[in-house]
Every structure is written in C-alpha cells, then in structure tokens.
N, CA, C and O atoms as a Tripos MOL2 file, in Angstrom:
@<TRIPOS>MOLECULE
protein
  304   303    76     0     0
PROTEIN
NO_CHARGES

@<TRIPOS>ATOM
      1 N          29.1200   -9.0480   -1.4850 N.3       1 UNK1
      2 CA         28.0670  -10.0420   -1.5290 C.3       1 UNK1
      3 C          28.3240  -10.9660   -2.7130 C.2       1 UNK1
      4 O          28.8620  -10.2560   -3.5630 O.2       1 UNK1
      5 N          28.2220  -11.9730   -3.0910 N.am      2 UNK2
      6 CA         28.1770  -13.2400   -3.6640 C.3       2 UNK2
      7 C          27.1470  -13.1160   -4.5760 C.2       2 UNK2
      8 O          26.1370  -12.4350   -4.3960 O.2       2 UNK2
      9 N          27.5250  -14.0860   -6.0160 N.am      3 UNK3
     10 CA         26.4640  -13.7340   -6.8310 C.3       3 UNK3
     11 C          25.5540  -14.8480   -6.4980 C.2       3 UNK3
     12 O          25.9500  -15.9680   -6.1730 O.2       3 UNK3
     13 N          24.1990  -14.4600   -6.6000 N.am      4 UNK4
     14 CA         22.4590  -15.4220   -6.3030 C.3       4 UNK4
     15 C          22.1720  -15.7950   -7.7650 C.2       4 UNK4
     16 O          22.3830  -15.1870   -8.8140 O.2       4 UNK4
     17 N          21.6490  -16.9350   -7.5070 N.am      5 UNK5
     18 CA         20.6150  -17.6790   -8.9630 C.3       5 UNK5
     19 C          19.1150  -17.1070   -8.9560 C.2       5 UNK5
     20 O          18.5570  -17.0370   -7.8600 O.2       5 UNK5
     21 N          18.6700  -16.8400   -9.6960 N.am      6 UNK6
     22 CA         16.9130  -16.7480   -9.3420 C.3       6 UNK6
     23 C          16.5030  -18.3040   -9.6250 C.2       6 UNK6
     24 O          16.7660  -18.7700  -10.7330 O.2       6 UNK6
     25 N          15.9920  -18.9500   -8.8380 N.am      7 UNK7
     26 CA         15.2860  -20.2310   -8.7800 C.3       7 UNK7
     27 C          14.1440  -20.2900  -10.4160 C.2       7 UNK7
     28 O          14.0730  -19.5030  -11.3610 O.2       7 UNK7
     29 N          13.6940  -21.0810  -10.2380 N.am      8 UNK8
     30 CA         12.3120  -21.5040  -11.0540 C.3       8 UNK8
     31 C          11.5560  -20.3220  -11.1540 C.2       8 UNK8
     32 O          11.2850  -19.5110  -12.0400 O.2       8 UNK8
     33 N          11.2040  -20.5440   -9.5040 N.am      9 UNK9
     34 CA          9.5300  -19.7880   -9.6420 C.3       9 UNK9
     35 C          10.2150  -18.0080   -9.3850 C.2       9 UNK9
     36 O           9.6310  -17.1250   -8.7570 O.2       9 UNK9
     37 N          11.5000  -17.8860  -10.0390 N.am     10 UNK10
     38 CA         11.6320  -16.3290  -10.3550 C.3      10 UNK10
     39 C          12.0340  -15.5660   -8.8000 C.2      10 UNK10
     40 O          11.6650  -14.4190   -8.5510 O.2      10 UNK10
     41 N          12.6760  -16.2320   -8.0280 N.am     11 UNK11
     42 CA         12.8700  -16.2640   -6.6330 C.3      11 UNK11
     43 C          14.6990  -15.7970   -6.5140 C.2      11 UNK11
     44 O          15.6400  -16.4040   -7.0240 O.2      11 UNK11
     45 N          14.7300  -14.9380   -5.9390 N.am     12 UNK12
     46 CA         16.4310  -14.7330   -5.2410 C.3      12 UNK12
     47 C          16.4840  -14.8030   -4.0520 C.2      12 UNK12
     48 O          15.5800  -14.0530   -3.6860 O.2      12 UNK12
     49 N          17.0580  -15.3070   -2.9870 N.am     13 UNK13
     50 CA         17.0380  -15.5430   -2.0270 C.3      13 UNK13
     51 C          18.6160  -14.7280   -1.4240 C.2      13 UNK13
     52 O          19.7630  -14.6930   -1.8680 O.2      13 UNK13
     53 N          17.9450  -14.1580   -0.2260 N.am     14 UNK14
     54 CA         18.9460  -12.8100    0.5150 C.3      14 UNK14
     55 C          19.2290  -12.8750    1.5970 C.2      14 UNK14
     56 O          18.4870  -12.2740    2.3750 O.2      14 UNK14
     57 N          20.0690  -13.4030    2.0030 N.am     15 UNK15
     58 CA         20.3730  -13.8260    3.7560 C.3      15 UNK15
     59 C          20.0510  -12.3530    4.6490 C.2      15 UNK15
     60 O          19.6670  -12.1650    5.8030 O.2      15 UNK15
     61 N          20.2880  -11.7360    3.8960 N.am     16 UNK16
     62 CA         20.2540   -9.8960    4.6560 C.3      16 UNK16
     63 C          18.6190   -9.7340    5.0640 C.2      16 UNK16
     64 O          18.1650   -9.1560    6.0510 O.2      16 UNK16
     65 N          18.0310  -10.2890    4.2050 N.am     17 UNK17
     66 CA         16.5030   -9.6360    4.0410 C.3      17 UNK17
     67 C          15.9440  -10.4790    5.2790 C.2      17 UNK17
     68 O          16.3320  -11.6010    5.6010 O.2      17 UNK17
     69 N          15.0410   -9.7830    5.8560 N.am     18 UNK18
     70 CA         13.9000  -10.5360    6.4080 C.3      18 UNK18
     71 C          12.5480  -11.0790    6.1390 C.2      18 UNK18
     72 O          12.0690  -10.4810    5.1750 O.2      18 UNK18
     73 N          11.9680  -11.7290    6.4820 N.am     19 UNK19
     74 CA         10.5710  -12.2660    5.7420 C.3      19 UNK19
     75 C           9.5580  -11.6870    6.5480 C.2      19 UNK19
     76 O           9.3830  -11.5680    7.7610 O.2      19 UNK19
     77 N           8.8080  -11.2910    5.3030 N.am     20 UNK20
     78 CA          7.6560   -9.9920    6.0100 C.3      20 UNK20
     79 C           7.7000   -8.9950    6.0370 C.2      20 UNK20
     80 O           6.7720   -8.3650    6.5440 O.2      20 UNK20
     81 N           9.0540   -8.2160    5.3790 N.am     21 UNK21
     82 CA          9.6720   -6.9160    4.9670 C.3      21 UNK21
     83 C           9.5410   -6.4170    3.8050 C.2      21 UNK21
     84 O          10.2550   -6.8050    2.8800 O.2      21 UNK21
     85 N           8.5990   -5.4640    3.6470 N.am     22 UNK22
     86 CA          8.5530   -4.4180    2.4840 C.3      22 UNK22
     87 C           9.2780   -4.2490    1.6380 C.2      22 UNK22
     88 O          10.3130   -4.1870    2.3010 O.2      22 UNK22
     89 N           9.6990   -4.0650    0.2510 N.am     23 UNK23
     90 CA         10.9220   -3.3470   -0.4250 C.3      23 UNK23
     91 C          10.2700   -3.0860   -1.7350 C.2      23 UNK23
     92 O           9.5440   -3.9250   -2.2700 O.2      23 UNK23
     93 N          10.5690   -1.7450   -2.3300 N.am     24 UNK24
     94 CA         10.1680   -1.3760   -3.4750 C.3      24 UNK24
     95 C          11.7690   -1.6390   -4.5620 C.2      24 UNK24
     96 O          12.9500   -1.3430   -4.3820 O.2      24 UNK24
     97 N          11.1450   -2.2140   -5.4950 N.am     25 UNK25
     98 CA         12.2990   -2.4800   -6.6300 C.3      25 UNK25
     99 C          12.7490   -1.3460   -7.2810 C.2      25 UNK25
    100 O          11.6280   -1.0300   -7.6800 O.2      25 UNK25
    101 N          13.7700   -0.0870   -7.9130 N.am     26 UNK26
    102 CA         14.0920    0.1060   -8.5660 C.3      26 UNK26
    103 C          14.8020   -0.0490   -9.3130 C.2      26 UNK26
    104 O          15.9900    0.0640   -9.0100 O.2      26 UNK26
    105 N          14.3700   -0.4300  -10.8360 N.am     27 UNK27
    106 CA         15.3470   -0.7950  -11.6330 C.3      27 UNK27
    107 C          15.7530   -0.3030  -12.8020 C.2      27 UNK27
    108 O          14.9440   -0.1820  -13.7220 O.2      27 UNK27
    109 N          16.8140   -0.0150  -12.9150 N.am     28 UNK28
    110 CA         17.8000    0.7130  -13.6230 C.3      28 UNK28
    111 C          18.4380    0.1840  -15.0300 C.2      28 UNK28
    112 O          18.9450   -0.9320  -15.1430 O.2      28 UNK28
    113 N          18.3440    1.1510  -16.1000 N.am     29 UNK29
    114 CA         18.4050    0.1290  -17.1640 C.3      29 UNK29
    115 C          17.6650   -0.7150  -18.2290 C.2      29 UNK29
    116 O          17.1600   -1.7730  -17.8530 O.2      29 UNK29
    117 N          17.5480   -0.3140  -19.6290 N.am     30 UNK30
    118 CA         16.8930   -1.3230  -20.1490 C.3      30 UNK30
    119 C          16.4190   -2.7430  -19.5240 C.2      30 UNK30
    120 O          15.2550   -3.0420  -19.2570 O.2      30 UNK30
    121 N          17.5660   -3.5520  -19.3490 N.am     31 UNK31
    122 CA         17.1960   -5.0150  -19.4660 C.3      31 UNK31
    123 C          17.3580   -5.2640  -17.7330 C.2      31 UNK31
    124 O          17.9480   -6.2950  -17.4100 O.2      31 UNK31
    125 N          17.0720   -4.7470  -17.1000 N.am     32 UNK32
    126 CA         17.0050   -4.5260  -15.6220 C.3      32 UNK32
    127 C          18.3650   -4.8220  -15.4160 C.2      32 UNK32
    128 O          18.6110   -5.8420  -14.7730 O.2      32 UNK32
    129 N          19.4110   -4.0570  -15.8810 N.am     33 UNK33
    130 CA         20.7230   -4.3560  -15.5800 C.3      33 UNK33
    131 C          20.7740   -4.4870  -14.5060 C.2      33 UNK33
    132 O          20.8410   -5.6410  -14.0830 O.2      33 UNK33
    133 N          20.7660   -3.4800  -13.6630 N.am     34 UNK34
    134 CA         21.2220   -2.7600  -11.7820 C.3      34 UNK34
    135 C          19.4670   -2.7250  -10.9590 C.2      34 UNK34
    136 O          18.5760   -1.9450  -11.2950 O.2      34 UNK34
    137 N          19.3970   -3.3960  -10.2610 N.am     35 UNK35
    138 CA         18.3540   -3.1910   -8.8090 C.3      35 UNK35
    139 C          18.2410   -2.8020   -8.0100 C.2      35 UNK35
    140 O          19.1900   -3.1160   -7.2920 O.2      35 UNK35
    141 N          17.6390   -2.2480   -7.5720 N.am     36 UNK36
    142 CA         17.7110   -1.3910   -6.2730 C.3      36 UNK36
    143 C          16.3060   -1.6540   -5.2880 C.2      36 UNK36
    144 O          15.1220   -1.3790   -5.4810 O.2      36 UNK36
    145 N          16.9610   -2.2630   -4.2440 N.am     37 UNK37
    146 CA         15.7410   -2.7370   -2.8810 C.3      37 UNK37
    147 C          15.6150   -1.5880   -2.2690 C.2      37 UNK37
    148 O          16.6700   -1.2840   -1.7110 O.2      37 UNK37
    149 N          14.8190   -0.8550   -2.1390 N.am     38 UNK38
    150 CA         14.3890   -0.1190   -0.7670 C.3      38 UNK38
    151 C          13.1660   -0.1630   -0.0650 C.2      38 UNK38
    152 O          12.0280    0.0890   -0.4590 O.2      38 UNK38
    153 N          13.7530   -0.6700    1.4810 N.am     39 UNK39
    154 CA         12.9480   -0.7800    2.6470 C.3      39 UNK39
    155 C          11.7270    0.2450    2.5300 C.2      39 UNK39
    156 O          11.8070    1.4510    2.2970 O.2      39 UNK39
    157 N          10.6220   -0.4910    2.7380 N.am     40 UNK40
    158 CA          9.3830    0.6260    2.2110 C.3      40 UNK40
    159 C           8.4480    0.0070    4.0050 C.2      40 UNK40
    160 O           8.4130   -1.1740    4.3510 O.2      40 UNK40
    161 N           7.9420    0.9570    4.6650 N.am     41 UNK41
    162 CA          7.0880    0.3350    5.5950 C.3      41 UNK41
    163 C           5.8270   -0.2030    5.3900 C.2      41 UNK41
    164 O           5.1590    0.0960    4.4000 O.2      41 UNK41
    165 N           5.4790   -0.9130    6.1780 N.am     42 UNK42
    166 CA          4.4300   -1.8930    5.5840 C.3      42 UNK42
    167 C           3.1570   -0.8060    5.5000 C.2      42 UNK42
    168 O           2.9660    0.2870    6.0330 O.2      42 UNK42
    169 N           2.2140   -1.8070    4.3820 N.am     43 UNK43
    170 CA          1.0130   -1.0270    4.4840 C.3      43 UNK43
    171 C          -0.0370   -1.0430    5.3560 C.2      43 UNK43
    172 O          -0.2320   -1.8520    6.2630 O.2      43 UNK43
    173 N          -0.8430    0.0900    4.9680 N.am     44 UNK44
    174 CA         -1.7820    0.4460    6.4080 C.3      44 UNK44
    175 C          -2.7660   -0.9300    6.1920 C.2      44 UNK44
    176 O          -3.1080   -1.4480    5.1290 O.2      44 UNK44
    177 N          -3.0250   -1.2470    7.2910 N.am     45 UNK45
    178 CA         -4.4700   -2.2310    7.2750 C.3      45 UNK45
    179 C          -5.2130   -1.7720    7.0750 C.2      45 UNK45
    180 O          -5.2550   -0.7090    7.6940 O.2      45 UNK45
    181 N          -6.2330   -1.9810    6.2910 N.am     46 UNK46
    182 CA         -7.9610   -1.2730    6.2300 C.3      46 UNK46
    183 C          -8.9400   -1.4080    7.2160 C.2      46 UNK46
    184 O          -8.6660   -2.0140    8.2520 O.2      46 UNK46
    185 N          -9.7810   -1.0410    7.0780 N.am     47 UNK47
    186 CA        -10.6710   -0.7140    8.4830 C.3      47 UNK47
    187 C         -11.2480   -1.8200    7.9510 C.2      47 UNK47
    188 O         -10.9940   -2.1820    6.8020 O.2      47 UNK47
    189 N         -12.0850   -2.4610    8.7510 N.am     48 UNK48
    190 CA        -13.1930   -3.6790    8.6810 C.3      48 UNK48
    191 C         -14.7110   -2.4410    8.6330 C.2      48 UNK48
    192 O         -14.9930   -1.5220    9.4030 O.2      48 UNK48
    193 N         -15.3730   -2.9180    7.4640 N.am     49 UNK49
    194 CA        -16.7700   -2.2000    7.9610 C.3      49 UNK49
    195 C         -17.1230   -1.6750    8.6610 C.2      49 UNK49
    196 O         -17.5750   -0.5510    8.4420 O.2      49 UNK49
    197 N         -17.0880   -2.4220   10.2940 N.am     50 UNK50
    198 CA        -17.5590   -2.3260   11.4420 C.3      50 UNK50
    199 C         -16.4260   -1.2360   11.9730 C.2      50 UNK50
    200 O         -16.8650   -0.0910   12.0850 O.2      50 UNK50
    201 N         -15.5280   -1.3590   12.1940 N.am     51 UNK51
    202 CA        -14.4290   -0.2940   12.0900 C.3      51 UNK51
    203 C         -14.8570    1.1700   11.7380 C.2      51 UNK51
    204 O         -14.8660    2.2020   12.4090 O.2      51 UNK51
    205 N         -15.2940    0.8220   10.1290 N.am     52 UNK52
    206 CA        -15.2680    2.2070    9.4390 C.3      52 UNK52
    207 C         -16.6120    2.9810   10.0940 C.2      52 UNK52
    208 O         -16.7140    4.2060   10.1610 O.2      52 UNK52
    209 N         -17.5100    2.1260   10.5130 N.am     53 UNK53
    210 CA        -18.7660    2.4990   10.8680 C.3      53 UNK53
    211 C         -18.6980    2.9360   11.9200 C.2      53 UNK53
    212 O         -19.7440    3.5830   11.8940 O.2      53 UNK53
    213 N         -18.0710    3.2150   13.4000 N.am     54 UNK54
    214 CA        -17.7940    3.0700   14.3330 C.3      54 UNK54
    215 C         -16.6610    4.5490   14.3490 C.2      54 UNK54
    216 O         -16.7600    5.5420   15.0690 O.2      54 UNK54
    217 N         -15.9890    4.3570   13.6700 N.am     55 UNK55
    218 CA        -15.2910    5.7840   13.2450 C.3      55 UNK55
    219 C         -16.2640    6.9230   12.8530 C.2      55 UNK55
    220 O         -16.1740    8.0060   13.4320 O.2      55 UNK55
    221 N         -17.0640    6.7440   12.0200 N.am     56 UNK56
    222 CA        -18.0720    7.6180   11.2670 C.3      56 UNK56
    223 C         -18.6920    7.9490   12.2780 C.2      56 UNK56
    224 O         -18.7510    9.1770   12.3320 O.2      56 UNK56
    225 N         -19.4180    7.2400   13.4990 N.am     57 UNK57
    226 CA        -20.3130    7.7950   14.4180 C.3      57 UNK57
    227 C         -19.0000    8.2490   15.7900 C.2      57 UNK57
    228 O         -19.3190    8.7750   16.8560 O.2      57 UNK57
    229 N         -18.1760    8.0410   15.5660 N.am     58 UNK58
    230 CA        -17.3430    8.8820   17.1270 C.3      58 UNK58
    231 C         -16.7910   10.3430   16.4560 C.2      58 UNK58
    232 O         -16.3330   11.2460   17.1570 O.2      58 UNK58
    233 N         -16.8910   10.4060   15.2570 N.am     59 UNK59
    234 CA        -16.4000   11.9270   14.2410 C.3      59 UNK59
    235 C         -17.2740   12.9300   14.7430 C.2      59 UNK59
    236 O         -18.4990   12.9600   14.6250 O.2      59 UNK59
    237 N         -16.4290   13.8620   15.3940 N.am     60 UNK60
    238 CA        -16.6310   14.9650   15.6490 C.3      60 UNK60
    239 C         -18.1050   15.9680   14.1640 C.2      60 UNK60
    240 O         -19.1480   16.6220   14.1780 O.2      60 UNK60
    241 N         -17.4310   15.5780   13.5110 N.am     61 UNK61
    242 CA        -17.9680   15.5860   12.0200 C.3      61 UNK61
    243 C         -19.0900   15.4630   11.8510 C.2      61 UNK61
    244 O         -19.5560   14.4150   12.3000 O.2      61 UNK61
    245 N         -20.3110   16.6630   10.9740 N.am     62 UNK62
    246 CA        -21.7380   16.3240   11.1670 C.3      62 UNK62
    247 C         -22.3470   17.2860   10.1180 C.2      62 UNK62
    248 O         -22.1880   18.5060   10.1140 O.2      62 UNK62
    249 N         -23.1360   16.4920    9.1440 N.am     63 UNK63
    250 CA        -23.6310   16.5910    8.0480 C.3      63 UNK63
    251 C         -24.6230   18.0380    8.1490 C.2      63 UNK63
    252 O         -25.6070   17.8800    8.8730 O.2      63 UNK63
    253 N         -24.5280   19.0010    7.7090 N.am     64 UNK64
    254 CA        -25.6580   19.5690    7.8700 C.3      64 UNK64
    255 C         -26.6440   19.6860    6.9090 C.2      64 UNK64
    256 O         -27.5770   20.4410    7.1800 O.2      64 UNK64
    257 N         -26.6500   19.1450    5.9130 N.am     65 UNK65
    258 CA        -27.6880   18.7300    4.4990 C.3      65 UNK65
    259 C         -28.1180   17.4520    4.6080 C.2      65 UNK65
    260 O         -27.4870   16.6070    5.2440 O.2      65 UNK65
    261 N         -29.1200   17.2370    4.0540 N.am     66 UNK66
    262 CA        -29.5520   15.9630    3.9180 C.3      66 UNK66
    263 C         -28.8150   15.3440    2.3010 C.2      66 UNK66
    264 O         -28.5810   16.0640    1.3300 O.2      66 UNK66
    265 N         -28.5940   14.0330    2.3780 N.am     67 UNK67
    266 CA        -27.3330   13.6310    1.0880 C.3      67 UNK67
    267 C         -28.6230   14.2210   -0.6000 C.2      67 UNK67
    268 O         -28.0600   14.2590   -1.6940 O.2      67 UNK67
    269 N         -29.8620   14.5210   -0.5570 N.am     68 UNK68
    270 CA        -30.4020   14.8720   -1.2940 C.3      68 UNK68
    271 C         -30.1410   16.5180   -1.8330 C.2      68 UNK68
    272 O         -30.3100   17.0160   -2.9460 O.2      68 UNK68
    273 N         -29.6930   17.0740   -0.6310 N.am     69 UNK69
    274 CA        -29.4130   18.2690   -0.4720 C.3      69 UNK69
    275 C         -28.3050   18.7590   -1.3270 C.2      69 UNK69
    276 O         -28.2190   19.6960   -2.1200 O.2      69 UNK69
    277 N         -27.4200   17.7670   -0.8920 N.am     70 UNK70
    278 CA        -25.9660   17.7630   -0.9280 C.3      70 UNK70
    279 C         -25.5650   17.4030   -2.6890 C.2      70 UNK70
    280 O         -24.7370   18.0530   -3.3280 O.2      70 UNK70
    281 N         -26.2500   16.3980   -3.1620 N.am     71 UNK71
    282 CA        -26.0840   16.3000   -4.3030 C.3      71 UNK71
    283 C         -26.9170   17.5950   -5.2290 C.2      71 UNK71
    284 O         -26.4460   17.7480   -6.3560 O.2      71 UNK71
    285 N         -27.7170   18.2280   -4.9790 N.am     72 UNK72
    286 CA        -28.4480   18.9040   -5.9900 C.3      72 UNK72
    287 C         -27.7890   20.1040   -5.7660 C.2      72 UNK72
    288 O         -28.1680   20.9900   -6.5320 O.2      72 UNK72
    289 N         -26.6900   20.5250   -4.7530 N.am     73 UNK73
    290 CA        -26.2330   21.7570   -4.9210 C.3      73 UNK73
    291 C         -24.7400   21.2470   -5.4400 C.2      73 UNK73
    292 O         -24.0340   22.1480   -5.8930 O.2      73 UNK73
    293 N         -24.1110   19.7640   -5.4270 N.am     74 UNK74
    294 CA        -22.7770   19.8600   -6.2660 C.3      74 UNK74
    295 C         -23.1900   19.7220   -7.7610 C.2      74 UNK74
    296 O         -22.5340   20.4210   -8.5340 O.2      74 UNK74
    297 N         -24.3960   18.7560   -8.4290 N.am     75 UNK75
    298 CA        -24.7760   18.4060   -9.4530 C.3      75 UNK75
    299 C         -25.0550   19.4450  -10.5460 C.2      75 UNK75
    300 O         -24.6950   19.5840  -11.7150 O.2      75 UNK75
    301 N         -26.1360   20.3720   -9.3740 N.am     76 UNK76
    302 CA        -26.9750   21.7630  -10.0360 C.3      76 UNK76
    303 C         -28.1850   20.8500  -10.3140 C.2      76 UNK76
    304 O         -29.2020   21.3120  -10.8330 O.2      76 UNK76
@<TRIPOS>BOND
     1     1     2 1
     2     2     3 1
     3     3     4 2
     4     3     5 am
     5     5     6 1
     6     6     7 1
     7     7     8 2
     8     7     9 am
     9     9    10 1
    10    10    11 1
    11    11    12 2
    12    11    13 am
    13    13    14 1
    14    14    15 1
    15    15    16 2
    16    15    17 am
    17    17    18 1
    18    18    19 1
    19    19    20 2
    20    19    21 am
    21    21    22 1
    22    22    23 1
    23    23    24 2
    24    23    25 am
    25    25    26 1
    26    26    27 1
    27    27    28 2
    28    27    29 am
    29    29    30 1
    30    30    31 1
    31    31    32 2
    32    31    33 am
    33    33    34 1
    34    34    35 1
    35    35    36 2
    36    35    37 am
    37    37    38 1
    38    38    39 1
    39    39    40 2
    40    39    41 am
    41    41    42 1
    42    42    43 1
    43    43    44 2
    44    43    45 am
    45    45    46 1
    46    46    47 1
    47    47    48 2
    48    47    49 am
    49    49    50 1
    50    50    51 1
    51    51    52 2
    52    51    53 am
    53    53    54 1
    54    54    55 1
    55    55    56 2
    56    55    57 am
    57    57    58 1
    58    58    59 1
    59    59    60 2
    60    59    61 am
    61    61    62 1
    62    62    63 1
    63    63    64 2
    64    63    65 am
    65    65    66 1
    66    66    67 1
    67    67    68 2
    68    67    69 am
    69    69    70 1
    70    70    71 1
    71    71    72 2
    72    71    73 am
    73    73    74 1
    74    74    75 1
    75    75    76 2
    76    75    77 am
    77    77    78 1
    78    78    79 1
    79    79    80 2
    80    79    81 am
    81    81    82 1
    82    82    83 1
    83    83    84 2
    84    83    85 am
    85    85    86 1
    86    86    87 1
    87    87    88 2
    88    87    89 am
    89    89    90 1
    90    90    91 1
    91    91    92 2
    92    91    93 am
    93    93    94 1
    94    94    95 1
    95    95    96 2
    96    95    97 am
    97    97    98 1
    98    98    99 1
    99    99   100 2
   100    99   101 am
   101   101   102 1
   102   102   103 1
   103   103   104 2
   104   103   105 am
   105   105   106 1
   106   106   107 1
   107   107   108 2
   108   107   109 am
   109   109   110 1
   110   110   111 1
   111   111   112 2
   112   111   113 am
   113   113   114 1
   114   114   115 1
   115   115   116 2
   116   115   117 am
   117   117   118 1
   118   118   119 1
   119   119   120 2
   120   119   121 am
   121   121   122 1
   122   122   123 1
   123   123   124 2
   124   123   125 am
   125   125   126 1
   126   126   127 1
   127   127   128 2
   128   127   129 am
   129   129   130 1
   130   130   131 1
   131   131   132 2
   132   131   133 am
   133   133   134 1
   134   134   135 1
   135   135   136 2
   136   135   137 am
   137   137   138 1
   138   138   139 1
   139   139   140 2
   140   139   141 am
   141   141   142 1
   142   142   143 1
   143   143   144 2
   144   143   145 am
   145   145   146 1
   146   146   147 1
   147   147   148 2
   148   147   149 am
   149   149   150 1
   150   150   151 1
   151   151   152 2
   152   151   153 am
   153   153   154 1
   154   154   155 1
   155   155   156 2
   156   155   157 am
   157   157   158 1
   158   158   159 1
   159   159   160 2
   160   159   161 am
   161   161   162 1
   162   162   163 1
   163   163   164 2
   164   163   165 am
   165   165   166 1
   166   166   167 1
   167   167   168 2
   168   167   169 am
   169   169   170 1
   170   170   171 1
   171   171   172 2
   172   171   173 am
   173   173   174 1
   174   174   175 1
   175   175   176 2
   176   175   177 am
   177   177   178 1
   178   178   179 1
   179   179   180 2
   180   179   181 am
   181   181   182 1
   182   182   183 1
   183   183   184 2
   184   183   185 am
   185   185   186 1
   186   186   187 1
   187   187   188 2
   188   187   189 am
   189   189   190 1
   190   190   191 1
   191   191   192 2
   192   191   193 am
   193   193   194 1
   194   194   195 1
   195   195   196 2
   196   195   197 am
   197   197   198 1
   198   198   199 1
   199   199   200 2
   200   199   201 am
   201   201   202 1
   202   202   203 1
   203   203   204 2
   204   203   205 am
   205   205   206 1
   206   206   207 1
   207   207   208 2
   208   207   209 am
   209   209   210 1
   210   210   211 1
   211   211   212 2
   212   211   213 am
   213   213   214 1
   214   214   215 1
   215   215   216 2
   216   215   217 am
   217   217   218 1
   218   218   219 1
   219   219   220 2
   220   219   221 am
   221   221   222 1
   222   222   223 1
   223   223   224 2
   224   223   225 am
   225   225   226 1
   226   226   227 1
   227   227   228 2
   228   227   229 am
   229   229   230 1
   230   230   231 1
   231   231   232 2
   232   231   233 am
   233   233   234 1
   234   234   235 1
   235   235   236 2
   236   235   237 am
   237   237   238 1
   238   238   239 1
   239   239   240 2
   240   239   241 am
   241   241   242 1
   242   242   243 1
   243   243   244 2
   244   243   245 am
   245   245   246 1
   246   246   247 1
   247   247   248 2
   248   247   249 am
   249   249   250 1
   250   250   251 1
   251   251   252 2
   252   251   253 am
   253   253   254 1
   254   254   255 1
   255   255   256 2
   256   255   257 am
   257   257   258 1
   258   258   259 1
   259   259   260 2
   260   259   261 am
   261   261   262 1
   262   262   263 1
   263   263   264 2
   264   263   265 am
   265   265   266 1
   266   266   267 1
   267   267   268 2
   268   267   269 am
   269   269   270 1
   270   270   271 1
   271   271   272 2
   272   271   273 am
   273   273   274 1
   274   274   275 1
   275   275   276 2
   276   275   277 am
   277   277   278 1
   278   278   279 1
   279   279   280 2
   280   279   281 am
   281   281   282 1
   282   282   283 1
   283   283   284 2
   284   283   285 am
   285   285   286 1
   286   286   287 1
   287   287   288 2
   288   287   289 am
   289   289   290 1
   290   290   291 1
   291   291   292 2
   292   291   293 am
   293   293   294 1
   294   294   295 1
   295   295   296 2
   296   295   297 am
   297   297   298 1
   298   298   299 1
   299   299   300 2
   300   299   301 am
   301   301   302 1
   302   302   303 1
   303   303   304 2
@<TRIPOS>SUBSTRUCTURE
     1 UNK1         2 RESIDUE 1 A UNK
     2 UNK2         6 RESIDUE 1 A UNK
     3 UNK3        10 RESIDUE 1 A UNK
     4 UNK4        14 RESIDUE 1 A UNK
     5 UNK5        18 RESIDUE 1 A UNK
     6 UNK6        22 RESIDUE 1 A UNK
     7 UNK7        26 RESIDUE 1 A UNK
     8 UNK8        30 RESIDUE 1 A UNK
     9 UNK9        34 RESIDUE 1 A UNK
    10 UNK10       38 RESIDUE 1 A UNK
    11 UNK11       42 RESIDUE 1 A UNK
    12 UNK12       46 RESIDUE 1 A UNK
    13 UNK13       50 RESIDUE 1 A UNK
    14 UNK14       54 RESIDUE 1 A UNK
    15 UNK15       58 RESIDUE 1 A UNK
    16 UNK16       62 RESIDUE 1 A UNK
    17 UNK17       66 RESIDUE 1 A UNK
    18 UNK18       70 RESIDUE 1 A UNK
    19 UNK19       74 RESIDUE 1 A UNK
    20 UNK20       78 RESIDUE 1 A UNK
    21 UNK21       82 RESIDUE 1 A UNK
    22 UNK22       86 RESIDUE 1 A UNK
    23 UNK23       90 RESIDUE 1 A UNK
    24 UNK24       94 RESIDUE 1 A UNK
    25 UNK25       98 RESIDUE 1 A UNK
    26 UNK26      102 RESIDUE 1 A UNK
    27 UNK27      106 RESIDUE 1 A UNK
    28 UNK28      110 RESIDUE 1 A UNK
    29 UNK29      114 RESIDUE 1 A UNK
    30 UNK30      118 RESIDUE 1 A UNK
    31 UNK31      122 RESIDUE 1 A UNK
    32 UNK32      126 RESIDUE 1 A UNK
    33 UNK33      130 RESIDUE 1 A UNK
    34 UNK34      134 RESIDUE 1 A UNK
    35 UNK35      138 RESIDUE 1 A UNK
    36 UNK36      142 RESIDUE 1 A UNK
    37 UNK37      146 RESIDUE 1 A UNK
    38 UNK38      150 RESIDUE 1 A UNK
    39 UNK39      154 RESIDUE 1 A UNK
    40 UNK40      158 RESIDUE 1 A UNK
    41 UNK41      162 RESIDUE 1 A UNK
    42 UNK42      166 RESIDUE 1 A UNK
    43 UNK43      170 RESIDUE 1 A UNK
    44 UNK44      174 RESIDUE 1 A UNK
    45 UNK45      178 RESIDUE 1 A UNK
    46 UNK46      182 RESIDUE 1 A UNK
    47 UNK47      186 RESIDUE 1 A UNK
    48 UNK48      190 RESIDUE 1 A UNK
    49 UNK49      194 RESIDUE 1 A UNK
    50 UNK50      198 RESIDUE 1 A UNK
    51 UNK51      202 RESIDUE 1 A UNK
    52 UNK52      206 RESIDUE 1 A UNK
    53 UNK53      210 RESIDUE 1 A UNK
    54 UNK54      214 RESIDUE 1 A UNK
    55 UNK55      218 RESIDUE 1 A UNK
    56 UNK56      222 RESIDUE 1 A UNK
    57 UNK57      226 RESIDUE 1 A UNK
    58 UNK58      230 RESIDUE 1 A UNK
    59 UNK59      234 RESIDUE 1 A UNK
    60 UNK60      238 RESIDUE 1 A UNK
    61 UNK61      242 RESIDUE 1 A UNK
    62 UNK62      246 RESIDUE 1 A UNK
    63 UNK63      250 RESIDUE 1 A UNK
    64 UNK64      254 RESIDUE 1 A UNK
    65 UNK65      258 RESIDUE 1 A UNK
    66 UNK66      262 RESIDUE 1 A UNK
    67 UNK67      266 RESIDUE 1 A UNK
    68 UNK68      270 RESIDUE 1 A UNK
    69 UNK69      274 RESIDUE 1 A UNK
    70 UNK70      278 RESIDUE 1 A UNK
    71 UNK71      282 RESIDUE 1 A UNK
    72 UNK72      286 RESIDUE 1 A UNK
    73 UNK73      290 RESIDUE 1 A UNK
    74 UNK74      294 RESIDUE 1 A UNK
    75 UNK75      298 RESIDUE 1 A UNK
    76 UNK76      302 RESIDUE 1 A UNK
C-alpha cells in the first residue's frame, strides 16, 4: 500500500475501506507509531420508547410486588 497524507480536517482516505463501516483503532506505541483498523460490526439501534414499551407489555415477564414493595425490601 502507498503512503496517505491526513488532510486538514485530520482525515486519511483508504480506497480498501468502505463508507459506513465500523473500525476500532488500535494504536501501538507512544506517538501512535503503528495503527491498527479492525472491522468492528455496527452498533445495535436503540429501541424508540414506543418500541421499548411494546416489548415490556409482550414479556412473558411479570412483576409480582408492587415497585413500593420492591424498593423497601432492596433498600430495607
């Protein structure tokens, strides 16, 4: 591979890479001598509210304290 400039705005540009692709930096070395890209998969999306709310009521899952309950026996 050919040596890259970093631009201005701190930019290297990688014909290999794709745009929209994950990569965690490791870098090696005081003064970041050696780099290391690795392909990392993208992150999870978060639930939207409505999502999370909607999950909570199809959960098998079911409170048997009331949340008053629940705190005065973890609290004491």
């Amino acid at each position: 591979m050919n040596a890259v400039k970093v631009d201005s705005a701190k930019r290297i540009r990688l014909t290999v890479l794709t745009p929209g692709d994950y990569y965690e930096p490791e870098v090696r070395g005081g003064d970041a001598e050696e780099i290391t890209l690795r392909r990392m998969p993208p992150p999870r999306r978060r639930f939207t509210r409505l999502e999370a709310l909607r999950a909570i009521e199809k959960s098998p899952l079911r409170f048997t304290h009331s949340w008053d309950q629940v705190k005065e026996e973890t609290r004491g």
